[in-house]
C-alpha positions in Angstrom: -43.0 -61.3 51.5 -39.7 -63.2 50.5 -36.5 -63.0 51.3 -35.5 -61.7 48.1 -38.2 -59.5 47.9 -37.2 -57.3 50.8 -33.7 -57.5 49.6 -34.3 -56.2 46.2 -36.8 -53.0 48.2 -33.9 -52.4 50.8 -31.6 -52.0 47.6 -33.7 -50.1 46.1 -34.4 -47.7 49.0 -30.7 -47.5 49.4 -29.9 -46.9 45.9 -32.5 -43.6 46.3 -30.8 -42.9 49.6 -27.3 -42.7 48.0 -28.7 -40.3 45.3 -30.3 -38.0 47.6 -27.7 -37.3 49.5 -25.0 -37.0 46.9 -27.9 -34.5 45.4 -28.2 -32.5 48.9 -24.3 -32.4 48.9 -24.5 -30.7 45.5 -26.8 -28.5 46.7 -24.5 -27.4 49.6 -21.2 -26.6 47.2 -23.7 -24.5 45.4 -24.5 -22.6 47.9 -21.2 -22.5 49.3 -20.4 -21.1 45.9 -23.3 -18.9 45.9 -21.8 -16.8 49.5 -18.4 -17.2 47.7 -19.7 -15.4 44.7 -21.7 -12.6 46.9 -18.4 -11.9 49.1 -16.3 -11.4 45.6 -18.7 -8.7 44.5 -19.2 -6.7 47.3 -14.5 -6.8 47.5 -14.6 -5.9 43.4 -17.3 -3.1 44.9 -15.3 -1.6 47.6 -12.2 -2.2 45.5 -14.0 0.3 42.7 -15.1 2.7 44.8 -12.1 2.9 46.5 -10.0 3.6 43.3 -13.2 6.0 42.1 -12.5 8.1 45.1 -8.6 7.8 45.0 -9.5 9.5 41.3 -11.4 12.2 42.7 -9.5 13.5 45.3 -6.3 13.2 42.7 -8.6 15.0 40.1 -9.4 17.9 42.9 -5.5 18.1 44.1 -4.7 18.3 40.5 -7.3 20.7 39.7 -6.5 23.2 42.7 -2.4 23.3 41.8 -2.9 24.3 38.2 -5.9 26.8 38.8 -6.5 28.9 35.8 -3.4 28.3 34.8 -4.2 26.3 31.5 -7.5 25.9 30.3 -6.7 23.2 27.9 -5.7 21.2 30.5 -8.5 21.0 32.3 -10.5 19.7 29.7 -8.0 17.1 28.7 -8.4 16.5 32.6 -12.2 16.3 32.4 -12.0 14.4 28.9 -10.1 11.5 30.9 -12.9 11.9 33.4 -15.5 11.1 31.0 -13.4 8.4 29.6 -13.3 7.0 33.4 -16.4 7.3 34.4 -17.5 6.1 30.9 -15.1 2.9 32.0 -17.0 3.1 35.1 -20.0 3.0 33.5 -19.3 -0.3 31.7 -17.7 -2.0 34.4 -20.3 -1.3 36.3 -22.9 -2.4 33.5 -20.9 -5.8 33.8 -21.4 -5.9 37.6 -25.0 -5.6 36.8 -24.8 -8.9 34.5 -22.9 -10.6 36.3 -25.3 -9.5 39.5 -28.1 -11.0 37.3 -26.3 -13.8 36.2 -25.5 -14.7 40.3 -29.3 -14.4 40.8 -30.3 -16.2 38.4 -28.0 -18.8 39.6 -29.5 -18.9 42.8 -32.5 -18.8 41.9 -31.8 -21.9 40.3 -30.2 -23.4 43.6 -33.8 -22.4 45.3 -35.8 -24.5 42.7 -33.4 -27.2 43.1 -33.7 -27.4 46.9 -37.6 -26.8 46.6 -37.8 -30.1 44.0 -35.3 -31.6 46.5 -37.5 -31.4 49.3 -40.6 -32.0 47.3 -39.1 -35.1 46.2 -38.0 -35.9 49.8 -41.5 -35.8 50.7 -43.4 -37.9 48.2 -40.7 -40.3 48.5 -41.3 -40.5 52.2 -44.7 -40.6 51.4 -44.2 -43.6 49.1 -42.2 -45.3 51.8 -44.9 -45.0 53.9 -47.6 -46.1 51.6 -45.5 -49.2 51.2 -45.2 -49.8 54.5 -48.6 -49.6 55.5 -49.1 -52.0 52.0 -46.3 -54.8 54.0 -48.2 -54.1 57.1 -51.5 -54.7 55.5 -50.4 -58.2 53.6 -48.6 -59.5 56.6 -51.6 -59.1 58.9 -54.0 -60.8 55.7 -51.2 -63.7 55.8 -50.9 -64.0 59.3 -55.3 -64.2 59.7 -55.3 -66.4 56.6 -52.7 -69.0 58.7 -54.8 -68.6 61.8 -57.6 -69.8 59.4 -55.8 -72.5 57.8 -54.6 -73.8 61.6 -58.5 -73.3 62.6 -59.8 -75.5 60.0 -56.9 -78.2 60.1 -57.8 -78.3 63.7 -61.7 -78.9 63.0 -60.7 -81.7 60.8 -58.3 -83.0 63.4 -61.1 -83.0 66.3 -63.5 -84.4 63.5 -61.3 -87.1 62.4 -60.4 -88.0 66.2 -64.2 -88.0 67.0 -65.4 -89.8 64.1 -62.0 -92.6 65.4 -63.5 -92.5 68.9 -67.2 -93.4 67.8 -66.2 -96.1 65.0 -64.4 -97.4 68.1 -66.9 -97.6 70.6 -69.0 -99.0 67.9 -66.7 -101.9 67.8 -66.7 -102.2 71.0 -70.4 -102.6 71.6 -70.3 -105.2 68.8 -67.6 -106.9 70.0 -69.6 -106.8 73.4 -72.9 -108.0 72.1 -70.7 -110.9 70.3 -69.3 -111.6 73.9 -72.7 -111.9 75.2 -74.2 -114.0 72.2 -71.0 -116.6 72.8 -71.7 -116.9 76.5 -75.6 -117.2 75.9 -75.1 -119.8 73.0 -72.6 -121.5 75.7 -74.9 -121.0 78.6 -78.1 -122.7 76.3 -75.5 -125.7 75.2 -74.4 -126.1 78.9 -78.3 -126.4 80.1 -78.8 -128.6 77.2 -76.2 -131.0 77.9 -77.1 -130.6 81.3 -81.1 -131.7 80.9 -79.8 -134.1 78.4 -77.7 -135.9 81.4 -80.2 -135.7 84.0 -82.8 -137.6 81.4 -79.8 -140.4 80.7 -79.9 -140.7 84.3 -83.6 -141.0 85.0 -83.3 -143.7 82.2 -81.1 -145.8 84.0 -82.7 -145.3 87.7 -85.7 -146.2 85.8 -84.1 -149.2 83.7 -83.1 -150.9 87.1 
């Protein structure tokens, strides 16, 4: 694998890396704004029930100093208590959407995270896969050298061998020459040598 291979993967992994974690940071300030959200409601709760029971008790303290006294008043009194309670009701109405609106919202988060982690885990998967891919190739490159050193080597011991017999083949010829020379010599020597000793038995003869 090249140089500028790995460097283009390592950017690439980083690239991911960068996005996952500015995606699990997102995830956080949602949540964050999730408990944020939850701890509002249940203050706006207590705040309401609060001021419905401040009502109440004004209603009864009301209720026990006139009496009997005035009739009319009382139902004016109770008319505004349906008109509360009937502003109760619909703020209460819009706790409920907003209630559903929250959960739906975090429900939401919940998928997110759950794709967030799926995605996580394929893309370690992925990694992985790709690892075992490098691992695979670099093993196949590294037998396919010892190969290629292998059979340069054969050559080399075939080419030193083939060096070593055209040599000793010389050699031996070079030898057999040598021994031709000194036996053509050695038969010119005896000849010269006979043909002296039959001058000589010429001239003992001669005299």
């Amino acid at each position: 694998m090249s140089k500028e291979r790995a460097a283009q993967i390592a950017e690439k992994d980083a690239v991911k890396y960068e996005q996952m974690k500015r995606d699990a940071e997102i995830a956080k300030t949602m949540m964050e704004e999730h408990e944020r959200l939850i701890k509002e409601e249940n203050a706006a709760e207590e705040k309401r029930n609060k001021v419905k029971a401040q009502y109440n008790r004004d209603l009864e303290k009301q209720l026990e100093e006139q009496g009997k006294k005035k009739q009319e008043a009382y139902e004016q009194l109770l008319k505004e208590k349906l008109m509360i309670d009937e502003i109760v009701r619909k703020i209460y109405e819009e706790d409920q959407l907003e209630r559903q609106q929250k959960l739906e919202k975090v429900n939401t988060i919940r998928r997110y995270i759950e794709e967030f982690k799926k995605e996580q885990a394929l893309w370690r998967k992925k990694k992985h896969e790709e690892m075992e891919g490098e691992n695979r190739k670099i093993i196949e490159f590294a037998k396919m050298q010892q190969q290629r050193e292998e059979d340069r080597m054969a050559k080399v011991q075939e080419s030193e061998e083939k060096r070593l017999q055209l040599q000793n083949m010389r050699l031996e010829e070079m030898l057999r020459q040598r021994e031709d020379l000194e036996q053509v010599q050695q038969e010119l020597y005896q000849e010269e040598q006979a043909e002296i000793h039959k001058k000589k038995l010429k001239v003992s003869f001669g005299n």
